[in-house]
C-alpha positions as CSV (number, residue, x, y, z in Angstrom):
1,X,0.0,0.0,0.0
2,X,1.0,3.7,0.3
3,X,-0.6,7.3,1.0
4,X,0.4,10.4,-0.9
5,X,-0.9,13.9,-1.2
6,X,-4.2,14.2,-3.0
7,X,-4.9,18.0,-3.0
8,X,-4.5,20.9,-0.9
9,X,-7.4,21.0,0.7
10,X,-5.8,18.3,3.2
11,X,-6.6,14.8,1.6
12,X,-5.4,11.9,1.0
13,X,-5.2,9.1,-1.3
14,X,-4.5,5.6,0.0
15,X,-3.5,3.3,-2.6
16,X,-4.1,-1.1,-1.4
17,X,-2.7,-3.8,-3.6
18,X,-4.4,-7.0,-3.1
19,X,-4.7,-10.3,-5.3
20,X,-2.6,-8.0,-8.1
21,X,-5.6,-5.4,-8.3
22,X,-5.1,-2.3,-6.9
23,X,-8.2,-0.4,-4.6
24,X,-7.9,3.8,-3.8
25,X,-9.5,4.8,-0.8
26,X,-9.8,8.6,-0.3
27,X,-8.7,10.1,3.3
28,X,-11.0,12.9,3.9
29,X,-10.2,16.2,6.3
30,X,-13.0,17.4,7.7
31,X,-13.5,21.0,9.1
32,X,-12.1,20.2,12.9
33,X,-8.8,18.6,10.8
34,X,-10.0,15.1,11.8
35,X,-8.9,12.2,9.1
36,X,-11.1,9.3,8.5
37,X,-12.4,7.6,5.0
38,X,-15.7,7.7,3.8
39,X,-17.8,7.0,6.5
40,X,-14.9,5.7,8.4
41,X,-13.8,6.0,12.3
42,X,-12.1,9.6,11.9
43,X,-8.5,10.2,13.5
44,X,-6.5,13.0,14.7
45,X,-2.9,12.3,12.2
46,X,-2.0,10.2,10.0
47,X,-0.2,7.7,12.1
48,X,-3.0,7.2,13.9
49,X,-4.9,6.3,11.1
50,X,-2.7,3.7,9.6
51,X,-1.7,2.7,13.0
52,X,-5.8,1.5,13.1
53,X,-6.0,-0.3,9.7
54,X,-2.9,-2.4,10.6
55,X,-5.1,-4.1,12.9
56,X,-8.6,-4.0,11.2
57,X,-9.9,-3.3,7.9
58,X,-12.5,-1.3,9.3
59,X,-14.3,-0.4,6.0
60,X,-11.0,-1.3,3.9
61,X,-10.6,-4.6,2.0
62,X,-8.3,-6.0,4.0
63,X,-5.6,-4.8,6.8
64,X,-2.7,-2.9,5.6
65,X,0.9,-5.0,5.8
66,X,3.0,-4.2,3.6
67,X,4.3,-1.0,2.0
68,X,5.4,-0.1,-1.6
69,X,9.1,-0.4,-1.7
70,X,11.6,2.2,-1.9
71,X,11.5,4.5,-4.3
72,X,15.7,4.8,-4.5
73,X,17.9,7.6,-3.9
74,X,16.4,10.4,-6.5
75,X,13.7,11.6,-4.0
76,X,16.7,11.8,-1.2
77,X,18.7,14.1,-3.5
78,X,15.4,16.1,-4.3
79,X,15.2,16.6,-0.5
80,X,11.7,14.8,-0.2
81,X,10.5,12.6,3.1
82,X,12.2,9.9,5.0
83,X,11.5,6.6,3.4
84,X,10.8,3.4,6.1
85,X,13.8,0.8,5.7
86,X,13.1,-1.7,3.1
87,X,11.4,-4.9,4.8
88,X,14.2,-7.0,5.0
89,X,16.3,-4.5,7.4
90,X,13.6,-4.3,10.5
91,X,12.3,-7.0,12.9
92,X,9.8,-5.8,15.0
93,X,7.0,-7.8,17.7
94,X,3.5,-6.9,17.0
95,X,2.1,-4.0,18.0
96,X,1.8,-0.8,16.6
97,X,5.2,0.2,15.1
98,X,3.9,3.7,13.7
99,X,3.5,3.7,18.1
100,X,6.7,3.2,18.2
101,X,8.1,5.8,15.2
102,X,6.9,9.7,16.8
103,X,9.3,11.1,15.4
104,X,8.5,10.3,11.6
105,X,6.6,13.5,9.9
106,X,3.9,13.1,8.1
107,X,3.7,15.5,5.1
108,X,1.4,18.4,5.9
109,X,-1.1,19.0,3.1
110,X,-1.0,21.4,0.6
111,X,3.2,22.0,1.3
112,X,5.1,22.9,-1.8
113,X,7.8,20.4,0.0
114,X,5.6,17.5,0.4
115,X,6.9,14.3,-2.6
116,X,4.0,12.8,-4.3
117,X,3.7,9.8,-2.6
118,X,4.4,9.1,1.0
119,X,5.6,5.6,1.4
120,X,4.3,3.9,5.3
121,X,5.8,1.1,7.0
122,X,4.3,-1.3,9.1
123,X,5.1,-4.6,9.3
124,X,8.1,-6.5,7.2
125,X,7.2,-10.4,8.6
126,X,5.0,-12.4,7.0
127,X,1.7,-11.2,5.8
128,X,-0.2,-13.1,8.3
129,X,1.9,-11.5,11.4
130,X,-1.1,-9.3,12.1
131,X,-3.6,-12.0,12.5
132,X,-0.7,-14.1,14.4
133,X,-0.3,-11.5,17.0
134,X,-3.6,-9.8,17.1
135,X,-4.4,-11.7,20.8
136,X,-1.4,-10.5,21.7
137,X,-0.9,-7.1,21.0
138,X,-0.6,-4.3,23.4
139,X,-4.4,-2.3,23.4
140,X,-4.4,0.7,21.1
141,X,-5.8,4.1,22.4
142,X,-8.6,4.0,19.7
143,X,-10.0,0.6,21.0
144,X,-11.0,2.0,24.1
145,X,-14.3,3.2,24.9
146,X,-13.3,6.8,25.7
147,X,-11.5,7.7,22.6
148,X,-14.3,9.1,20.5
149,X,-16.7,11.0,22.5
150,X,-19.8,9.3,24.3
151,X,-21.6,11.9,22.2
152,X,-20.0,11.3,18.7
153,X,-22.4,8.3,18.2
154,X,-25.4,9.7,16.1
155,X,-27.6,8.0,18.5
156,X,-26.6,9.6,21.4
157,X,-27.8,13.3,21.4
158,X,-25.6,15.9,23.3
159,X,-28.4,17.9,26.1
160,X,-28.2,21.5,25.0
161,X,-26.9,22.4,28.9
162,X,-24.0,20.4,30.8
163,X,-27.3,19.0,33.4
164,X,-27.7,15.4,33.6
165,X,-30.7,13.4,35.1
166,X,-29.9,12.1,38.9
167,X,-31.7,8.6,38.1
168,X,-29.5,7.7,35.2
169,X,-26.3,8.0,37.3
170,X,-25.3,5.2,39.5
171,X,-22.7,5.2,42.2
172,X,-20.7,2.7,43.0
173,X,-19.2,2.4,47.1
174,X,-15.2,3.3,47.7
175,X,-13.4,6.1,46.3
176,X,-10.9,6.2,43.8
177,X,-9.6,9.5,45.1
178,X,-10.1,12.5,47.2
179,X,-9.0,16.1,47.7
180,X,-10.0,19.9,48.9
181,X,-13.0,19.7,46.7
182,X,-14.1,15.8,47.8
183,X,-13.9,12.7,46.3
184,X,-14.2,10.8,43.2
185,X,-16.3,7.8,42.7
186,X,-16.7,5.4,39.9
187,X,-20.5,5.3,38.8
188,X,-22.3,4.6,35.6
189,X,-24.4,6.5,33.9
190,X,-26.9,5.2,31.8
191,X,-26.9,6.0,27.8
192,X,-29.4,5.0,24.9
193,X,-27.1,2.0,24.5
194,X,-25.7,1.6,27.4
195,X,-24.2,2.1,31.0
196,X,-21.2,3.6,30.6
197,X,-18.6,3.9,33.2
198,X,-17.4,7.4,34.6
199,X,-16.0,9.1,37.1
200,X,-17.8,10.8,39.2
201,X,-15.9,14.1,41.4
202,X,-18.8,15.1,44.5
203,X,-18.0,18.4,45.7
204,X,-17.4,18.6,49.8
205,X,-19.4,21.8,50.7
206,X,-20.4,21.3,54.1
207,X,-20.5,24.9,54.6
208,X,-22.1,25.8,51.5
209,X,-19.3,28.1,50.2
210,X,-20.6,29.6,46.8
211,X,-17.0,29.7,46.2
212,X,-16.6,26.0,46.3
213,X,-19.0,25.2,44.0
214,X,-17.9,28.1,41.5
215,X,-14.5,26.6,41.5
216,X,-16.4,23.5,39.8
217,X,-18.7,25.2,37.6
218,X,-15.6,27.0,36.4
219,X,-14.5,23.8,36.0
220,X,-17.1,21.9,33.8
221,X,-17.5,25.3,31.8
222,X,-13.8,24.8,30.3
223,X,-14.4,21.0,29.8
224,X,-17.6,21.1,28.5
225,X,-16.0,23.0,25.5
226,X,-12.8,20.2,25.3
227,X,-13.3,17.1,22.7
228,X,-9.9,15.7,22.2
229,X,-9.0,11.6,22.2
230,X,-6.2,12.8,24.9
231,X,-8.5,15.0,27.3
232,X,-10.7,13.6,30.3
233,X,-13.9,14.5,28.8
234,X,-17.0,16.0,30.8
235,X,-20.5,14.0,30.4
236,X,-22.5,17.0,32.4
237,X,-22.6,17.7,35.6
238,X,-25.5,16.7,38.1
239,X,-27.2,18.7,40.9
240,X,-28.7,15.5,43.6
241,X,-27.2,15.2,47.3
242,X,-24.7,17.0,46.1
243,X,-23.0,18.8,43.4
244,X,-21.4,16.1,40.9
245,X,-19.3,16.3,38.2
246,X,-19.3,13.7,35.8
247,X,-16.3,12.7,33.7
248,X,-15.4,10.0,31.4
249,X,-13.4,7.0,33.2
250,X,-9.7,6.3,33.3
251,X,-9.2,3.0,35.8
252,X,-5.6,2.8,35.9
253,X,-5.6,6.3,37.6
254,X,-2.8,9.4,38.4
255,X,0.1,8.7,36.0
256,X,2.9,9.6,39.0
257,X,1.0,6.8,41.0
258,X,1.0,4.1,38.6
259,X,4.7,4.3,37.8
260,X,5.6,4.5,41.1
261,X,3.9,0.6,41.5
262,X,5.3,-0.4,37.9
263,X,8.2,0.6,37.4
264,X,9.0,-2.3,34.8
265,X,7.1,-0.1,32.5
266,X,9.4,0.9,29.7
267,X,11.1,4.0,28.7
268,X,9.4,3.1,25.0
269,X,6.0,3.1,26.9
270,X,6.7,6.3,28.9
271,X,7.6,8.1,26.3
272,X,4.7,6.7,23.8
273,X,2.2,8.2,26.8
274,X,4.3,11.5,27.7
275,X,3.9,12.1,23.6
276,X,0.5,12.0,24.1
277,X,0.0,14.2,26.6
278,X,1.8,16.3,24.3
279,X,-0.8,16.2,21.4
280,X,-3.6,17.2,24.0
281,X,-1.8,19.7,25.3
282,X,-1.4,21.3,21.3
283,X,-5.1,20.6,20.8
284,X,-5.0,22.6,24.1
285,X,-3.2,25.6,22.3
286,X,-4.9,25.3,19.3
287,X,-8.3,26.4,20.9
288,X,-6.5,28.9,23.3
289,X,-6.7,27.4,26.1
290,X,-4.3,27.5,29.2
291,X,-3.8,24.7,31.8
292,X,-1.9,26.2,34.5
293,X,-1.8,22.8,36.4
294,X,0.1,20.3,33.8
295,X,1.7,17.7,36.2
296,X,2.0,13.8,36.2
297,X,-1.0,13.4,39.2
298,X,-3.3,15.2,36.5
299,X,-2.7,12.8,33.7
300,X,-5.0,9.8,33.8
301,X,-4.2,6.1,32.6
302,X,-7.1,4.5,30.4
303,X,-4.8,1.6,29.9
304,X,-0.8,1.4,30.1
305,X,-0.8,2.8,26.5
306,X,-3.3,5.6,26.8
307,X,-2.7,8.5,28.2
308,X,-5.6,11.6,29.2
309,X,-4.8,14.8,30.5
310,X,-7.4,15.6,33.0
311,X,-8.3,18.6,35.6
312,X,-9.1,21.8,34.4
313,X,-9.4,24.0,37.6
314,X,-7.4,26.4,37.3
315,X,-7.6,26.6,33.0
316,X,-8.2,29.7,31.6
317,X,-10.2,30.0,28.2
318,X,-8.3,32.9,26.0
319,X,-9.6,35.3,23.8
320,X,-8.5,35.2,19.6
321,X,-6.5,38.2,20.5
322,X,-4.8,37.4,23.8
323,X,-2.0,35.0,24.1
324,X,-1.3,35.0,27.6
325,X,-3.4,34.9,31.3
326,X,-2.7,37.6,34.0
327,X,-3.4,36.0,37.6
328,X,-4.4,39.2,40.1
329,X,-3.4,37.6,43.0
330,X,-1.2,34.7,43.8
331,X,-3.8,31.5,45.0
332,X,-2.7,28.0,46.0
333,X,-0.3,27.5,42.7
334,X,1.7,24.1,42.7
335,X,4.9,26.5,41.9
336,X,7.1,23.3,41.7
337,X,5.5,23.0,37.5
338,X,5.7,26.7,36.8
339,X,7.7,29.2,34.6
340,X,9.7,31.7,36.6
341,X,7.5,34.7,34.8
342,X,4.4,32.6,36.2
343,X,5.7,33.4,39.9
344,X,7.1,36.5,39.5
345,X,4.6,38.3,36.9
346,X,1.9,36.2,37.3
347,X,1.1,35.4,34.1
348,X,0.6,31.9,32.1
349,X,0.3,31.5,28.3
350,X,1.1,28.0,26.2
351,X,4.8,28.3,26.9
352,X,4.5,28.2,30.8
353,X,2.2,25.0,30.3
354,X,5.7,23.8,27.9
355,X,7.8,24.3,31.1
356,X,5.4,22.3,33.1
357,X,5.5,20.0,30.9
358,X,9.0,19.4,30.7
359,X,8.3,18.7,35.1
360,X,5.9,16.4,33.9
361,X,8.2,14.5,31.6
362,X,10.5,14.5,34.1
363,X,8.2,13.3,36.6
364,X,7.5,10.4,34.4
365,X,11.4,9.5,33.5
366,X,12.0,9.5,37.1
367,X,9.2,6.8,37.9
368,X,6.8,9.4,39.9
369,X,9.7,11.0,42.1
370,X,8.5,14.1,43.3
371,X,10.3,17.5,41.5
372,X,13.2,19.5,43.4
373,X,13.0,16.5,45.9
């Protein structure tokens, strides 16, 4: 197979050779830069995307295995993109190798640099190494329940306000967590098709503090406007016993806790979920929004391989022509993952969220040691 550049407007054309006849599938953009073939699951990049049909056909004939070979040395003089080592060169286990390849670029569409075709590659065994290894692969991010949004089924309608209905939520005893605000429960909340597990944070306002329970409406209004595979995703929020707000689930929990248990978890593996972390946080940026608390106990494990960045207290929604928040007062700020112009200034953008991040990686590195220890 291969994918090249079908037009500026930011398609694709993926080109399948099987049984000696060859089938084009068109890759389609659509307006929120999502990738996906006709009527197909739709994907954030490119990797992603052939990362998905490595392992399933999905609406294609048949998986994708093998890639056209090398198109020689004139394309390297001519300055075009990094061609995959022919097949006999790499041995890899199953499981996602475009996983394991971040640093490839992708062409972007429409660039005057971008070669014709782009040539991916996936697996060089034999062509039934996918089926052989399928039981044991590692699980992808996109097989999960919470990579699309609950909402993103046609059947599920979004309510035009963030309020959900008490009876369809159902909470389960034990807590998975707890803080100033209160705790965080597991429940389900019940969908046209289906239960669906989710995390449930129930605000602790003995003293009915209006504060309090601003600090969590602030907090649902930035997430109810976030809809990114790599971002803890609001459901609503319910008004019952008390204030609730209800998120989607991520069981394996804080990310500085879980590698503090595991730490036979690879370097490979932290970097694959520290990478994503990275691609929320640009989704993040894209749609001007500010974290302000990036750290490895706000990043959430769906599974070892899947990473979620998760809350949004103290975010900050900017407008199209600001690039930067001014605090007026200093609060409870964990200064250990800020920018020195956060502390002495005051004042956050996308760039002080790249210095936490850079704790955060190094949080993860380290096994979930504590910064400045």
């Amino acid at each position: 197979y291969s994918i090249r550049e079908r037009d500026s407007n930011g398609s694709y054309a993926l080109c399948l050779l099987n049984d000696g006849k060859v089938l084009h599938y068109r890759i389609d953009r659509d307006k929120t830069g999502k990738l996906s073939i006709p009527d197909g699951k739709r994907f954030d990049t490119l990797w992603q995307l052939v990362e998905h049909y490595s392992y399933k056909p999905d609406g294609l004939l048949r998986v994708l295995t093998i890639p056209c070979p090398q198109v020689g040395s004139e394309n390297e003089e001519r300055g075009t993109s990094r061609v995959f080592p022919a097949c006999s060169t790499l041995s890899w286990a199953g499981g996602g190798i475009i996983s394991r390849l971040k640093s490839y670029t992708f062409p972007k569409a429409g660039s005057k640099k971008v070669p014709h075709t782009v040539f991916l590659g996936l697996y060089c065994h034999q062509k039934n190494i996918i089926s052989s290894n399928s039981d044991q692969r590692e699980a992808l991010p996109m097989d999960t329940e919470v990579y699309e949004s609950p909402y993103a089924d046609p059947d599920e309608m979004k309510p035009k306000n963030v309020t959900l209905d008490r009876k369809l939520l159902t909470l389960e005893e034990g807590e998975l967590g707890s803080g100033n605000f209160g705790t965080v429960k597991k429940g389900f909340y019940k969908m046209k098709k289906g239960a669906k597990p989710v995390a449930v944070k129930i605000l602790k306002n003995e003293s009915n503090d209006p504060a309090v329970k601003d600090e969590l409406l602030r907090e649902a209004n930035v997430m109810q406007q976030l809809d990114n595979p790599y971002i803890v995703r609001m459901i609503g929020i319910c008004e019952a016993e008390a204030w609730m707000l209800v998120m989607e689930m991520a069981e394996l929990g804080p990310l500085n806790k879980f590698l503090q248990k595991n730490r036979h978890v690879t370097d490979k593996n932290i970097t694959e979920l520290v990478h994503q972390v990275s691609m929320g946080m640009k989704y993040l940026e894209e749609n001007n929004f500010v974290h302000r608390d990036l750290a490895a106990r706000n990043v959430l494990l769906v599974t070892q391989h899947y990473a979620k960045i998760s809350d949004f207290g103290l975010s900050k929604a900017l407008s199209a022509d600001e690039n930067y928040y001014k605090a007026q007062s200093h609060g409870k700020w964990p200064v250990k993952w800020y920018a020195p112009e956060c502390m002495n200034f005051y004042t956050f953008s996308s760039k002080s969220d790249v210095w936490s991040f850079g704790v955060l990686m190094w949080e993860a590195f380290s096994y979930g040691q504590k910064p400045y220890k």
